[in-house]
VEXDREN-2710 file (C-alpha; in Angstrom, 1 decimal):
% VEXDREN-2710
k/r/px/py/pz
1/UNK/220.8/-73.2/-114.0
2/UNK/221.6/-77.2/-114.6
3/UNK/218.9/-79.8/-115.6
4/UNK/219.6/-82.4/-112.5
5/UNK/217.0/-80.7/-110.4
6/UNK/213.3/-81.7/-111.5
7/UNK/212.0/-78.7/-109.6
8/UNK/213.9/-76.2/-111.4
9/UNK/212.6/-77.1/-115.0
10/UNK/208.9/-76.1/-116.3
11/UNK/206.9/-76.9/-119.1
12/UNK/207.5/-74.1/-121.5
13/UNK/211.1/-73.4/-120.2
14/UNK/214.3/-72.6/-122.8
15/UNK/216.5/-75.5/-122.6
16/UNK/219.6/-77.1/-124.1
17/UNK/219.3/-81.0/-124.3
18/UNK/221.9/-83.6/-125.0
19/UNK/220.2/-86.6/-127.4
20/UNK/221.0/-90.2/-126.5
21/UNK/222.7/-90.4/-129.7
22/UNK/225.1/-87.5/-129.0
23/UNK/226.2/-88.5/-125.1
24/UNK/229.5/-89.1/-126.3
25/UNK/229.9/-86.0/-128.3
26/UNK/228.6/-83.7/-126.3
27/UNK/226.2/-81.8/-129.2
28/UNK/223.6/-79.8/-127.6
29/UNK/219.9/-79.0/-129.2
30/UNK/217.7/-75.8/-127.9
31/UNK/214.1/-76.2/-127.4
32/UNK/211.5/-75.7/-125.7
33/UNK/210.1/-78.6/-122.9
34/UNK/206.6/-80.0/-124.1
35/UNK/206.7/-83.1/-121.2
36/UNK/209.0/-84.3/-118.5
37/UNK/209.7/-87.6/-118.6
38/UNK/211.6/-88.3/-115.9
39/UNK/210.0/-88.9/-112.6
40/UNK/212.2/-88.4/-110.2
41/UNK/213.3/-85.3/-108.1
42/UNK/217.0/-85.5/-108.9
43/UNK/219.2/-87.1/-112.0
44/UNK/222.6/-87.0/-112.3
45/UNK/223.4/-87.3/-115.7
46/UNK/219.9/-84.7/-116.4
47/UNK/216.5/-85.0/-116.0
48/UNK/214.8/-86.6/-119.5
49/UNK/212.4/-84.4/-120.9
50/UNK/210.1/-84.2/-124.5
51/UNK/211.1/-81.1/-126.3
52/UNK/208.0/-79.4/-128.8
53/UNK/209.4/-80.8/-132.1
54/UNK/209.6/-84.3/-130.3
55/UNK/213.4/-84.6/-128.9
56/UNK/213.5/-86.2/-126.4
57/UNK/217.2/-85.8/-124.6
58/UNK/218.3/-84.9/-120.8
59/UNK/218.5/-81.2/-119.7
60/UNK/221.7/-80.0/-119.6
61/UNK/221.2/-76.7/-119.3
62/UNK/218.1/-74.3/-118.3
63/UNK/218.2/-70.6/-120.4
64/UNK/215.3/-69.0/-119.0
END
């Protein structure tokens, strides 16, 4: 499942995130969603979200 749809992402859910820092790379982090950040239903580039050890970086990809 992608990140762009607000709906399909819950607080606790498996996720890879890109970082701000690594847009242009591409470098994905695993964690697991303490917050969403991004109010919106839809986001093209991935809905923002706070990871547990503080990341904060759009959902690319849900693993659960």
């Amino acid at each position: 499942m992608d990140g762009i749809n607000r709906s399909n992402i819950k607080i606790g859910s498996k996720v890879l995130v890109v970082k701000k820092e690594h847009q242009r790379t591409g470098e994905l982090t695993q964690g697991i969603v303490k917050r969403i950040l991004t109010n919106s239903q839809i986001h093209n580039r991935g809905i923002k979200v706070m990871l547990e050890d503080n990341i904060v970086g759009r959902v690319q990809k849900i693993l659960e």
